[in-house]
N, C-alpha and C positions, 0 to 999 in steps of 0.2 A: 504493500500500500504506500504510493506516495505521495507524500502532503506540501503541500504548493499555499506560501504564504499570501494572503493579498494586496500587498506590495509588489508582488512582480504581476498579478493581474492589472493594479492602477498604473504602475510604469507601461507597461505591454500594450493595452488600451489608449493612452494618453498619445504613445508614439501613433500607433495605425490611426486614431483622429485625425492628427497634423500630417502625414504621410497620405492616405486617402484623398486630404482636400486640398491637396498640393501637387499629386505627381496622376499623370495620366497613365492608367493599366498599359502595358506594351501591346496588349493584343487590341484593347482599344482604336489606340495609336494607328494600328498594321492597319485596321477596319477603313478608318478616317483616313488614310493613305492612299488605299484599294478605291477606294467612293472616289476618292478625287483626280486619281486617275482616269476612271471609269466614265466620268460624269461628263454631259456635251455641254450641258447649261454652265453660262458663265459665271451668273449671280450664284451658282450652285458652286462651284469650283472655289469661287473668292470666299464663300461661308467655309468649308471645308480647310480652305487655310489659315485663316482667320482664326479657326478652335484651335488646329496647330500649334501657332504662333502663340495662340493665347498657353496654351499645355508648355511650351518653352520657355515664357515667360514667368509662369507658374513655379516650375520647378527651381527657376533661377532665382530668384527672390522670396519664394516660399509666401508668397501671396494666394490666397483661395484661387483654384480654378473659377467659382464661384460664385458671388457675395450672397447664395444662400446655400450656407453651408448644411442645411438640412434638417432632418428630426435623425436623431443617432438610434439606427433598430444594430442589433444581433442575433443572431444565429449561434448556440455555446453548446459542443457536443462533450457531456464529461464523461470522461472513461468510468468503470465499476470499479477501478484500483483507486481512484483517487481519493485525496482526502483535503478540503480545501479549510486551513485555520481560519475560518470567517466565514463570515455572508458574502456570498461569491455576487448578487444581485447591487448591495456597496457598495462592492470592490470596484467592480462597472462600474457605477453610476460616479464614482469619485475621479475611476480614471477619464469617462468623459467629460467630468469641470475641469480637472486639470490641463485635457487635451486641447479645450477648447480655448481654454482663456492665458495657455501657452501662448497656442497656435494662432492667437485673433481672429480665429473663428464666431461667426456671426451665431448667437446662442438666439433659437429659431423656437423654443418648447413655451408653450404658454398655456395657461388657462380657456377651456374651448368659447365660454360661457364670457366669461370679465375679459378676456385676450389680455389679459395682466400676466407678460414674461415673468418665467420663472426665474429668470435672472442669469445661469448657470450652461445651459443647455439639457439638464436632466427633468424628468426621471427619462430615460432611454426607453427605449421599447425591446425588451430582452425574451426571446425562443428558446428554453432550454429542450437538449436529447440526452440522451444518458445511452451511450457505445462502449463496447469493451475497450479494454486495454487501460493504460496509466497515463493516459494523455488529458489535456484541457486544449481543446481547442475553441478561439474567438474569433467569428468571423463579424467586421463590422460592414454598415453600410450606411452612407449619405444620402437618405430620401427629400430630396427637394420638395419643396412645396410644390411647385407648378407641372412637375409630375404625376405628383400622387396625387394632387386632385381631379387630372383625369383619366385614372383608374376607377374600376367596376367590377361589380359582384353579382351574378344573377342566378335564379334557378331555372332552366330550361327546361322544359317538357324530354321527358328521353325519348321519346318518338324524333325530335329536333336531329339529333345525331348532331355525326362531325358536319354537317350540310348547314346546320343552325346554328352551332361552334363559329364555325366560317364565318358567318356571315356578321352574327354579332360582333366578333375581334375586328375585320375589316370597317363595319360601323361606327364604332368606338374611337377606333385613331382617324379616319376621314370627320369625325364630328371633332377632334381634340385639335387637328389640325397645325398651327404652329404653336399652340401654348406649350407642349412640354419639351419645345425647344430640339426639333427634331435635328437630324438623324437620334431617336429613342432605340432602344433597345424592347422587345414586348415581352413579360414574363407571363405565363397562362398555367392557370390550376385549373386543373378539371377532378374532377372528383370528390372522396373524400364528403366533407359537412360544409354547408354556409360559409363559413370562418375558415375551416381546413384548408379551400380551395383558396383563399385571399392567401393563406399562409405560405405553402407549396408555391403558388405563380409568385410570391416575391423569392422564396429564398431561390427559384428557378435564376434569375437574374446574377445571379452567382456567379454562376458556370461563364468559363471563357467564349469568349465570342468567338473563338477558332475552332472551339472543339464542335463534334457529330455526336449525338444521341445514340446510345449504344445499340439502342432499339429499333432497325431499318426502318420500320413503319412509321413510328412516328419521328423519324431524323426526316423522311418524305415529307409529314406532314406538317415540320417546323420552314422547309424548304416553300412548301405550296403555300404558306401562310406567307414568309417573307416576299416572295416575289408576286403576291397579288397585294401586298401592301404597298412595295416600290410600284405598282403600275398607278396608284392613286397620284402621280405628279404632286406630293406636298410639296416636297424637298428639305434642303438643309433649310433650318428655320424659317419655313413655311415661306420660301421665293421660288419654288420650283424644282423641279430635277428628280433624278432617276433613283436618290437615297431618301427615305424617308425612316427605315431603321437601317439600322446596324446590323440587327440580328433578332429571331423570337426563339424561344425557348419555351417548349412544353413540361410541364410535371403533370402526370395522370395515375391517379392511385385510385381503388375501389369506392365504390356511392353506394347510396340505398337504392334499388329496385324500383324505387317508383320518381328517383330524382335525379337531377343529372347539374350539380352544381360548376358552376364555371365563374373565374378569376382574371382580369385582366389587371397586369399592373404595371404602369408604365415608366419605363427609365431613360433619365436625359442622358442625352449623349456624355456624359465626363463617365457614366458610370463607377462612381467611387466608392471603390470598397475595399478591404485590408484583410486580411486574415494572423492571426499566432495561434501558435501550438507550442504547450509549456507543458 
């Protein structure tokens, strides 16, 4: 059994904060590279380099990609050997005041109701799983506001199928249009409960945008979703062109027999997010 103080969870956390909203993923990067190659529109080209310049920028001064550096959620898989001296949910929530008010990051958590900031950036939004072995893994993520708010939760009829799937995902980012600051990324839960399916399509957002779904079928149907979403001409921040994501990402696990729950959840282009394993 090994016991991991919460000290190296608040340091751990604190760094992937300022690391996340500073440095652009590399497979990102390769994504926004690929688009811009690809791309015939010119206004499309000039956005595409534009996020570049800005991701060079970013790293070289350690200034936010952003100025909304987001609501801070996690994903924390603890192994069955572990033993954590503390409240591992503190440990979080301390390393992102720290992270945050390091890194002069924009502390975005407020009250739904009074919108009176909570000052800090906390409480986080924290997913626990409990996996073998002796590991503590923290995956974080930077959900912007103008993202997540046009994401969507719905219960489909299961007669609907993947034909009613389809067609609501395509619906959804043709009505979001330029707000969540496209080229997005699209995470999609199908399955699962109400809540479950919101849960699965964000933490789907994870996965590298280079990698294939190990599942032929549905790597097809993460494929047929992307390229009928680039024909919608949004473009890089809604002026046009051939990119309008980056990449969609399915997660699909078992439902009830009479429901067919589905999750859209949508990620701006910096997609930022860190991972440790202690």
């Amino acid at each position: 059994m090994r016991t991991i103080n919460p000290s190296e969870i608040i340091d751990a956390v604190a760094s992937m904060c300022i690391k996340a909203n500073t440095e652009l993923p590399d497979d990102v990067r390769a994504k926004l590279e690929q688009a811009m190659a690809e791309e015939t529109s010119a206004s499309a080209k000039e956005v595409l380099r534009q996020l570049l310049e800005n991701a060079d920028l970013s790293k070289e001064t350690l200034l936010p990609l952003c100025q909304d550096c987001g609501l801070a959620v996690y994903f924390v898989e603890i192994g069955d050997e572990v033993r954590i001296d503390g409240n591992i949910r503190d440990a979080i929530n301390e390393g992102t005041r720290k992270g945050y008010a390091e890194g002069y990051l924009r502390k975005s958590a407020c009250d739904p109701l009074t919108r009176v900031n909570t000052g800090d950036g906390t409480p986080a939004v924290i997913h626990y799983d409990f996996v073998p072995g002796d590991k503590l893994k923290i995956i974080y993520m930077a959900k912007g506001g103008g993202a997540e708010n046009m994401s969507r939760a719905t219960m489909l009829a299961p007669a609907q199928g993947w034909e009613g799937i389809k067609q609501f995902v395509i619906n959804r980012v043709a009505e979001a249009g330029p707000n969540p600051c496209p080229p997005t990324i699209i995470g999609i839960g199908i399955g699962g409960t109400f809540d479950h399916a919101a849960k699965i399509a964000k933490k789907s957002l994870i996965r590298r945008l280079d990698d294939t779904h190990p599942d032929p079928e549905i790597a097809a149907k993460e494929k047929e979703l992307e390229d009928s979403i680039n024909k919608l001409g949004i473009g890089p921040m809604g002026l046009g062109g051939k990119t309008t994501v980056l990449s969609v990402k399915l997660a699909i696990e078992p439902c009830h027999l009479a429901s067919l729950p589905l999750a859209v959840n949508v990620q701006c282009h910096s997609q930022r997010h860190e991972e440790v394993e202690l």
